[in-house]
DSSP file (Angstrom, degrees, kcal/mol; ACC not computed):
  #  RESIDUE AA STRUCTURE BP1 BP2  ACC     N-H-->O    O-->H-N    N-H-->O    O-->H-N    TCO  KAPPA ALPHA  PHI   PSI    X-CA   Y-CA   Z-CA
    1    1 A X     >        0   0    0      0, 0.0     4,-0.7     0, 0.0     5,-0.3   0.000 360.0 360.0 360.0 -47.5    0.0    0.0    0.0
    2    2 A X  H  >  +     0   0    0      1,-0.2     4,-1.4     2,-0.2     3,-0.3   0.745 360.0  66.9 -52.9 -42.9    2.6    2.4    0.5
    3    3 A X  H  > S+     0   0    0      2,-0.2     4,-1.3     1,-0.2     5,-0.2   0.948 105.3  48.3 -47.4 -48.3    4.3    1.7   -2.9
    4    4 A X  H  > S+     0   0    0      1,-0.2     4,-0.8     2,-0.2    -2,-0.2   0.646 100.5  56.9 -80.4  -0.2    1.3    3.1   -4.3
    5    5 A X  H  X S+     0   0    0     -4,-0.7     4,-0.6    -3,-0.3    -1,-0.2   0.696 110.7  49.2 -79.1 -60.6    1.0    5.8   -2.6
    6    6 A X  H >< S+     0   0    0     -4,-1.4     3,-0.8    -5,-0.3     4,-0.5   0.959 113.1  41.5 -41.3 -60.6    4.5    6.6   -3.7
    7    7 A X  H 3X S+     0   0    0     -4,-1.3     4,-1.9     1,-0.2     5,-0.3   0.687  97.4  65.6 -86.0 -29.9    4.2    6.1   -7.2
    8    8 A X  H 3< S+     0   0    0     -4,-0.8    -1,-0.2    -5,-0.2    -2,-0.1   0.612 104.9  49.8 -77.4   4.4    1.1    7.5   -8.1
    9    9 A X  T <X S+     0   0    0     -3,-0.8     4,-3.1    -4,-0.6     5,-0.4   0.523 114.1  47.8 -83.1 -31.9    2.5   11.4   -7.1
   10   10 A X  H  > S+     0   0    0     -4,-0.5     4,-2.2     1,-0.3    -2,-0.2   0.978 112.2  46.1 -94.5 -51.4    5.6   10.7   -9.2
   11   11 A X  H  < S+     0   0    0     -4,-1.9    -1,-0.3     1,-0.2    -3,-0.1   0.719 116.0  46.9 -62.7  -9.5    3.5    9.3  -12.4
   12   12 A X  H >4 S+     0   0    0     -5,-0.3     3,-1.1     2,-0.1    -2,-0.2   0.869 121.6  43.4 -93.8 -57.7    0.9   12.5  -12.2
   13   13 A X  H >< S+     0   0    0     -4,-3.1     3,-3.6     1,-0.3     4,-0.4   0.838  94.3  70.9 -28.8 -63.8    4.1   14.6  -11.9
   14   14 A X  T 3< S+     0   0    0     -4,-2.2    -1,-0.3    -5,-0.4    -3,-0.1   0.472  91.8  56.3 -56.8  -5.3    6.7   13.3  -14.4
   15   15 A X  T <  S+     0   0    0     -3,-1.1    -1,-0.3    -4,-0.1    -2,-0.1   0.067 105.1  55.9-116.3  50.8    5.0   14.6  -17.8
   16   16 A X  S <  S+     0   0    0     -3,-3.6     4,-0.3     2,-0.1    -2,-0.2   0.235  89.5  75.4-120.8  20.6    4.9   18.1  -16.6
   17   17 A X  S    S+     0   0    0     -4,-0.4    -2,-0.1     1,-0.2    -3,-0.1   0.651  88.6  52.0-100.2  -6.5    8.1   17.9  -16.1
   18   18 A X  S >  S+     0   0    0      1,-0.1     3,-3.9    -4,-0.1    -1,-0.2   0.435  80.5  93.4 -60.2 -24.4    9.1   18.2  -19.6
   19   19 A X  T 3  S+     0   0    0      1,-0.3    -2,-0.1    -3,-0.1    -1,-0.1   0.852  82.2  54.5 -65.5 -34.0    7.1   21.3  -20.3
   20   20 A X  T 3  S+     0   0    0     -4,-0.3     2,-0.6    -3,-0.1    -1,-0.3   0.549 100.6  68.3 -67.7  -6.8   10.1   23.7  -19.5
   21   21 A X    <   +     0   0    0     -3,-3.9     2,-0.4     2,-0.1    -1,-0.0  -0.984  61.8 142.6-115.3 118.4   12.1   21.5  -22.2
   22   22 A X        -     0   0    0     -2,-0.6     2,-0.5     2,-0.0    -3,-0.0  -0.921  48.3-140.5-161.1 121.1   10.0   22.7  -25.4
   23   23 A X        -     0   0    0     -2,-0.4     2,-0.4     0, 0.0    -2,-0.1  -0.854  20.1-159.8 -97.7 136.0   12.9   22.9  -28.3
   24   24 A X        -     0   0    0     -2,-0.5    53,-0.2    54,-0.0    -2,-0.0  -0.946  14.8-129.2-147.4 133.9   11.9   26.3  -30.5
   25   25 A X        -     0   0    0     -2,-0.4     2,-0.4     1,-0.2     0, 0.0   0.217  17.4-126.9 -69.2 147.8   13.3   26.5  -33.9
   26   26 A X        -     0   0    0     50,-0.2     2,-0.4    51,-0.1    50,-0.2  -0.848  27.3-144.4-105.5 156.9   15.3   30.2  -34.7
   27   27 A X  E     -A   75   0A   0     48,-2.5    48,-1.4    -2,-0.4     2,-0.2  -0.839  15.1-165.6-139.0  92.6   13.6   31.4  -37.9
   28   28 A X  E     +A   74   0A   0     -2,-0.4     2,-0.3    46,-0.2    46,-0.2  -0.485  15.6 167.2 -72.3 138.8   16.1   33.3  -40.4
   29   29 A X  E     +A   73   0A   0     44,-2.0    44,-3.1    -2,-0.2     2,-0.4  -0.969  33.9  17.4-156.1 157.2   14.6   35.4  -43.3
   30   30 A X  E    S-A   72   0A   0     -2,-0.3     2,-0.4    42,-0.2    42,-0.2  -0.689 103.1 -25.4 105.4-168.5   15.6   38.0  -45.9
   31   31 A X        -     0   0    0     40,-1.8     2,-0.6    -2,-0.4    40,-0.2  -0.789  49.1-152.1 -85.7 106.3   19.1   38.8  -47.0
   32   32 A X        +     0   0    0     -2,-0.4     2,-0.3    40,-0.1    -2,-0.1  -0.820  27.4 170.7 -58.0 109.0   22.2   38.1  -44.4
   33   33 A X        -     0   0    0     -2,-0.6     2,-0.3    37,-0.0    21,-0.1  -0.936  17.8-157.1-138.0 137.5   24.8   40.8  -45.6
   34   34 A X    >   -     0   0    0     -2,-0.3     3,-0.8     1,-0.1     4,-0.5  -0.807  30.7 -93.7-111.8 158.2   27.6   41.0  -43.2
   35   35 A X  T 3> S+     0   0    0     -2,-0.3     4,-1.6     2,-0.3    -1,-0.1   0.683 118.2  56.3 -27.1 -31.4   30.0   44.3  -42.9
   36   36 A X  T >4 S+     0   0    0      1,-0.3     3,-1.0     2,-0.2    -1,-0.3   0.981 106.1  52.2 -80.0 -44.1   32.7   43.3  -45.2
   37   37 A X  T <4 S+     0   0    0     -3,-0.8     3,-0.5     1,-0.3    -2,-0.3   0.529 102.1  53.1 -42.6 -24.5   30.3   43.0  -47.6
   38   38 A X  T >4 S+     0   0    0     -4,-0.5     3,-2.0     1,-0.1    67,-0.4   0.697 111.0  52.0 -66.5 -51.3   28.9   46.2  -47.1
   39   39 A X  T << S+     0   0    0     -4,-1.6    -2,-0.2    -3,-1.0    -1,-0.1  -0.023  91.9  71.5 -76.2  22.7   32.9   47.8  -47.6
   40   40 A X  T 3  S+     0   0    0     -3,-0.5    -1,-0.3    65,-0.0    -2,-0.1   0.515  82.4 101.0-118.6   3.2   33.1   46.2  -50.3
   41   41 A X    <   -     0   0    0     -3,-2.0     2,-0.4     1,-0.1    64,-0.2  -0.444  50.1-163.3 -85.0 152.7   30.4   48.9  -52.0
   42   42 A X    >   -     0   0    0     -2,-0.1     3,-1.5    68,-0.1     2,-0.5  -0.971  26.5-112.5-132.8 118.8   31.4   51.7  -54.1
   43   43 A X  T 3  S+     0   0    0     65,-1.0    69,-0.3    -2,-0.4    53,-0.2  -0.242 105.1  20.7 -54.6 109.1   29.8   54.7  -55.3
   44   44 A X  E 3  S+B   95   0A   0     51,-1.5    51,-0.6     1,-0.6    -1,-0.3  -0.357  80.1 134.5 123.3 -71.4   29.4   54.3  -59.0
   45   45 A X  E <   -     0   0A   0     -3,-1.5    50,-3.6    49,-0.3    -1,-0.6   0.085  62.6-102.3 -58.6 162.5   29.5   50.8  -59.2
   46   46 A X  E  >  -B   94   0A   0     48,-0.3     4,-2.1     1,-0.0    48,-0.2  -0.219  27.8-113.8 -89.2 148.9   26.2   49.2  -61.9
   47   47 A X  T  4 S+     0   0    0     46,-0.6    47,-0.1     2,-0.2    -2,-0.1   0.528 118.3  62.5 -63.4 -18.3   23.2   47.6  -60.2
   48   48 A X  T >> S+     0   0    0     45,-0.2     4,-2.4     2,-0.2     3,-1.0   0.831 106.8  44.1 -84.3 -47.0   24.6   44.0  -62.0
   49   49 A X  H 3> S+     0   0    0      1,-0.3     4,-0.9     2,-0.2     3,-0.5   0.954 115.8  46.3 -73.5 -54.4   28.0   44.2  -59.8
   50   50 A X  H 3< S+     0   0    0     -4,-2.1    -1,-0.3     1,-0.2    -2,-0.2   0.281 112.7  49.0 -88.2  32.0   26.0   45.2  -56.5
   51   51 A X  H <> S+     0   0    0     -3,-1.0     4,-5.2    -2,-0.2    -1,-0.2   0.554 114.3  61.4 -90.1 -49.6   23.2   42.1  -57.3
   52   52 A X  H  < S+     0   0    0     -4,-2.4    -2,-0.2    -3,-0.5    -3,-0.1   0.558 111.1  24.6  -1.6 -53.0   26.5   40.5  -57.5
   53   53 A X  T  < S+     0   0    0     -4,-0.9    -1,-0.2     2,-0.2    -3,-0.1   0.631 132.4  31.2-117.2 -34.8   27.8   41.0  -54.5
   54   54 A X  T  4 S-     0   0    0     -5,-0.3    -2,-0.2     1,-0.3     2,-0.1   0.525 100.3-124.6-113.7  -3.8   25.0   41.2  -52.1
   55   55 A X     <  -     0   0    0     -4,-5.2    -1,-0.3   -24,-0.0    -2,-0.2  -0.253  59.5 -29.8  92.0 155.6   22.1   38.8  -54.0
   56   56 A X  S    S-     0   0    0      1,-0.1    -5,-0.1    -2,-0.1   -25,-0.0  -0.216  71.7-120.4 -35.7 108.9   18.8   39.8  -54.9
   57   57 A X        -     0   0    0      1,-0.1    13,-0.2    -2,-0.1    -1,-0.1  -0.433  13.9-130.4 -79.0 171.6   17.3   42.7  -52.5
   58   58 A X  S    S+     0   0    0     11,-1.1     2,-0.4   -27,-0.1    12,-0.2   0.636  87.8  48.6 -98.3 -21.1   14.0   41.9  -50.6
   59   59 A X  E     -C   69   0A   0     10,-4.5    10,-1.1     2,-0.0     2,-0.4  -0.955  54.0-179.1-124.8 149.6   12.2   45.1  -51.6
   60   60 A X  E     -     0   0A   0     -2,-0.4     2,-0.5     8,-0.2     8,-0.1  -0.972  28.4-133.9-108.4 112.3   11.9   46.5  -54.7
   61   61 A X  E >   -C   64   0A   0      3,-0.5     3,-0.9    -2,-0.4     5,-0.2  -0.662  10.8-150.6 -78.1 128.4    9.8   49.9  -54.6
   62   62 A X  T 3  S+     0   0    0     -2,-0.5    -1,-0.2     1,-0.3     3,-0.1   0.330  94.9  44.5 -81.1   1.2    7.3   49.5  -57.6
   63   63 A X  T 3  S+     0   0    0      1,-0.1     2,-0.4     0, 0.0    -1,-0.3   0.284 122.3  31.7-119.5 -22.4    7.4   53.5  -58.1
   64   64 A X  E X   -C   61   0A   0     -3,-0.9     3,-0.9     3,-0.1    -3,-0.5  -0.852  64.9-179.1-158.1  89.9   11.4   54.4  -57.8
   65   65 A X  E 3  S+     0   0A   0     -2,-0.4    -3,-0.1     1,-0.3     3,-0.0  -0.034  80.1  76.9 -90.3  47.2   13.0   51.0  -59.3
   66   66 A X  E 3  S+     0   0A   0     -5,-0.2    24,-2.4    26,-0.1    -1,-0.3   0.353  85.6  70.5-134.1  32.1   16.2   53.1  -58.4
   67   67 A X  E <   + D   0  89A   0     -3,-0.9    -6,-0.4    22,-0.3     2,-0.4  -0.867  59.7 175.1 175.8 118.2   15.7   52.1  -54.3
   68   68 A X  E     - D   0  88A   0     20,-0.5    20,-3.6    -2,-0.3     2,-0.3  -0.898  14.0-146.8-165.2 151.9   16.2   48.9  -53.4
   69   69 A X  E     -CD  59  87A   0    -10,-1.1   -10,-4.5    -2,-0.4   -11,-1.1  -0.965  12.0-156.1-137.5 139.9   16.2   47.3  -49.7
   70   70 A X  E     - D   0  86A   0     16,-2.5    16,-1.3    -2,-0.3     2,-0.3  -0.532  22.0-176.5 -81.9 158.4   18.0   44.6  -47.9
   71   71 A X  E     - D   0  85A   0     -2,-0.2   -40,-1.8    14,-0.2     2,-0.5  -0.935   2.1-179.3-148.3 124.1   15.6   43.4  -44.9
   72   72 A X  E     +AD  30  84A   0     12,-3.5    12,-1.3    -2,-0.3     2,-0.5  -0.976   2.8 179.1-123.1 157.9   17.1   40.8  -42.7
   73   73 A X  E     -AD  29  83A   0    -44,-3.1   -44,-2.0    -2,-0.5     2,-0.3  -0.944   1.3-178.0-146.5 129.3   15.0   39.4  -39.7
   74   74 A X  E     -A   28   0A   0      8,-3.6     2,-0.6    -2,-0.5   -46,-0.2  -0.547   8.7-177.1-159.6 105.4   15.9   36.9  -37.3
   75   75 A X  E     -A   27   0A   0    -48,-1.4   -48,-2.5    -2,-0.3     5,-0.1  -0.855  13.7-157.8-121.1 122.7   14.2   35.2  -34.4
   76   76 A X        -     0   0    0     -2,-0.6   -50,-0.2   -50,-0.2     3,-0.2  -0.056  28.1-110.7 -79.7-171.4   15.6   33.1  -32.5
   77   77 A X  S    S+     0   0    0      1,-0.3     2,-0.3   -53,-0.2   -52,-0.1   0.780 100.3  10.1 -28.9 -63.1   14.3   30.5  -30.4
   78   78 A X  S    S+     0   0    0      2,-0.0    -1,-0.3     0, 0.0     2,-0.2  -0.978 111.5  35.0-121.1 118.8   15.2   32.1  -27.2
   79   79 A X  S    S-     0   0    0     -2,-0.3     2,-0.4    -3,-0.2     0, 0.0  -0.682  96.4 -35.5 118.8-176.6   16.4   35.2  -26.6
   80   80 A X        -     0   0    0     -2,-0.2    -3,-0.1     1,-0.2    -2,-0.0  -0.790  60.4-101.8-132.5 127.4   15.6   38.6  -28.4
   81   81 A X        -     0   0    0     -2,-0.4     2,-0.3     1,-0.1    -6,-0.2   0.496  25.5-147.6 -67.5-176.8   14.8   39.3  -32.3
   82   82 A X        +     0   0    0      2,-0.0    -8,-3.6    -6,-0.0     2,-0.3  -0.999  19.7 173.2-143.0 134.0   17.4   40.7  -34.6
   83   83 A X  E     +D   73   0A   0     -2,-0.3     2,-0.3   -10,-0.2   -10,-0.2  -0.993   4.0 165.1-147.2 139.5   16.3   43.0  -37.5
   84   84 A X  E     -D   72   0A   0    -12,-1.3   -12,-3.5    -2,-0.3     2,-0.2  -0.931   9.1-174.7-157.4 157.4   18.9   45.1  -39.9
   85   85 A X  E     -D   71   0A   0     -2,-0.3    16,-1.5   -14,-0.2     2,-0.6  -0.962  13.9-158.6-153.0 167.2   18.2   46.8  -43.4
   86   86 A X  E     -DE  70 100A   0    -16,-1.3   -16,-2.5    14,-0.3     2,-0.4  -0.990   7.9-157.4-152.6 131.1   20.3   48.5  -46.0
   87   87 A X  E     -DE  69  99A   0     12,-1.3    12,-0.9    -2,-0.6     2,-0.7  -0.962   8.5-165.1-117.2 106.8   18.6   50.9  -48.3
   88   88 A X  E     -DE  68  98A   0    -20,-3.6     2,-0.6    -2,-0.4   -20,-0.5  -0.827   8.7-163.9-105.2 123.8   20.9   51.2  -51.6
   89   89 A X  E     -DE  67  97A   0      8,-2.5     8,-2.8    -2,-0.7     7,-2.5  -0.724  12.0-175.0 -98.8 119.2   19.7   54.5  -53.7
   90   90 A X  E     - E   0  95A   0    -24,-2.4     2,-0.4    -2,-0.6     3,-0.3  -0.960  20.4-146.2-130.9 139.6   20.8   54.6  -57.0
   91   91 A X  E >  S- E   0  94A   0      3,-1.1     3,-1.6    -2,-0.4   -25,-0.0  -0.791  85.3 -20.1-106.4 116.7   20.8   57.2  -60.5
   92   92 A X  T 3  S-     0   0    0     -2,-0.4    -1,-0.2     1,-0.3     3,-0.1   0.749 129.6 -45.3  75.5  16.3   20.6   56.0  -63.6
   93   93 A X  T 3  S+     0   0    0     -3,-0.3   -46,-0.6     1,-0.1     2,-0.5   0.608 114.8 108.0  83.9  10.9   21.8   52.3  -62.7
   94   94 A X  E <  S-BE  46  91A   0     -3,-1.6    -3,-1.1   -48,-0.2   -48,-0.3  -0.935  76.6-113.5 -97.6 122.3   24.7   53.7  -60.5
   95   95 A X  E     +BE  44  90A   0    -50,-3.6   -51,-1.5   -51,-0.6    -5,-0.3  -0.158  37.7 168.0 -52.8 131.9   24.8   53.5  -56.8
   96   96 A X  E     +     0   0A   0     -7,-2.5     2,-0.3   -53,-0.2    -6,-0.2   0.582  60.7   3.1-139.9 -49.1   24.7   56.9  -55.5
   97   97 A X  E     - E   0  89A   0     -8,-2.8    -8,-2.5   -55,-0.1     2,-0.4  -0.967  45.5-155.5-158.3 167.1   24.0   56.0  -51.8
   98   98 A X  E     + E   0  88A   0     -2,-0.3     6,-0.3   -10,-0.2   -10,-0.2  -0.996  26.3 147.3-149.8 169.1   23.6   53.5  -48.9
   99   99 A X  E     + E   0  87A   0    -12,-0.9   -12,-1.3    -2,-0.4     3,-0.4  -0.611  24.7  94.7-174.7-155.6   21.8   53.9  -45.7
  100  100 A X  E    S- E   0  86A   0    -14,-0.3   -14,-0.3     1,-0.1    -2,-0.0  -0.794  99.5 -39.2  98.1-173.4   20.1   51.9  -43.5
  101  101 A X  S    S+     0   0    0    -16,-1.5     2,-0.4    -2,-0.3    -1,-0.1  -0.128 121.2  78.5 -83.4  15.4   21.9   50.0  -40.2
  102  102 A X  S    S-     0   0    0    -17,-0.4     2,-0.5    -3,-0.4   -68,-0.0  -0.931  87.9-129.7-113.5 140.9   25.1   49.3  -42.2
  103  103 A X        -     0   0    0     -2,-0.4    -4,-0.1   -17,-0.0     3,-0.1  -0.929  32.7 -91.7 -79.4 134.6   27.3   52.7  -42.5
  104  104 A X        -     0   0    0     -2,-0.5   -65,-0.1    -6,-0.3   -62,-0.0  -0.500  54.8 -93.1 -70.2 118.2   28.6   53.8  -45.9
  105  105 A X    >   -     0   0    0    -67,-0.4     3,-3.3   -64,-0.2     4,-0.3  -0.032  31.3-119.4  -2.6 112.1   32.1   52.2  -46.6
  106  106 A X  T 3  S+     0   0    0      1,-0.3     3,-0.2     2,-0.1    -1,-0.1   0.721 113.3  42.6 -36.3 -46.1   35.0   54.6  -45.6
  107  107 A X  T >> S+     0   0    0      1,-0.2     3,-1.4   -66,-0.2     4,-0.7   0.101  81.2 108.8-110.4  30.5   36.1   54.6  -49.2
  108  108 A X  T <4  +     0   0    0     -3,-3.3   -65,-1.0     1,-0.2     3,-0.3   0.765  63.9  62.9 -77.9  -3.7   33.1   54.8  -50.7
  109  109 A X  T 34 S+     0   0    0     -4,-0.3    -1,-0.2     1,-0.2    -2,-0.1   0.627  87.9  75.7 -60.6 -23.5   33.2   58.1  -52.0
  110  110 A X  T <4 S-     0   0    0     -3,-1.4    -1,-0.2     1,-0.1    -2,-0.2   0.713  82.6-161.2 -77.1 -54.0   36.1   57.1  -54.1
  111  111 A X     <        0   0    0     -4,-0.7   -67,-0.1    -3,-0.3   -68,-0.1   0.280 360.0 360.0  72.5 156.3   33.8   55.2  -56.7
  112  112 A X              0   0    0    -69,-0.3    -1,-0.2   -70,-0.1   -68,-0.1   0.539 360.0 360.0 -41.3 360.0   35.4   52.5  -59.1
């Protein structure tokens, strides 16, 4: 009688004792461009070398196809989301400016 008395606390217990262990997934999206990449831009340079270099941008504005935005977004599992953008402005098919959470490249002023 006392064995069951034992055991029937620890079997109602034991599957809430898991609950705390819940595995959740981090969920990347968008564009990853890291900082070198970012120095590696030049004022001047063609809309083909900077798809080149940085991939496909996430936004295209459907009024000013001379705007284009990186969007990265990333939430992890645990712990607290992460969101960065780069806005590259360009004339005439040549990059003119970049903006955004990335700084414009030390030598970008310098152009090809």
């Amino acid at each position: 009688m006392q064995l069951k008395t034992l055991i029937l606390p620890i079997m109602l217990t034991l599957p809430l004792m898991g609950c705390g262990l819940v595995y959740k997934i981090d969920i990347p999206q968008g564009n990853y461009i890291e900082a070198k990449q970012v120095d590696q831009l030049r004022r001047g340079m063609s809309q083909e070398q900077v798809r080149f270099l940085l991939g496909n941008p996430m936004s295209l504005d459907s009024f000013n196809h001379e705007r284009w935005v990186y969007l990265y977004y990333f939430k992890p599992g645990r712990g607290e989301v992460e969101q960065k953008q780069l806005v590259l402005e360009f004339n005439n098919g040549a990059l003119m400016s970049v903006g955004g959470d990335y700084p414009a490249p030390i030598d970008f002023a310098q152009g090809l």
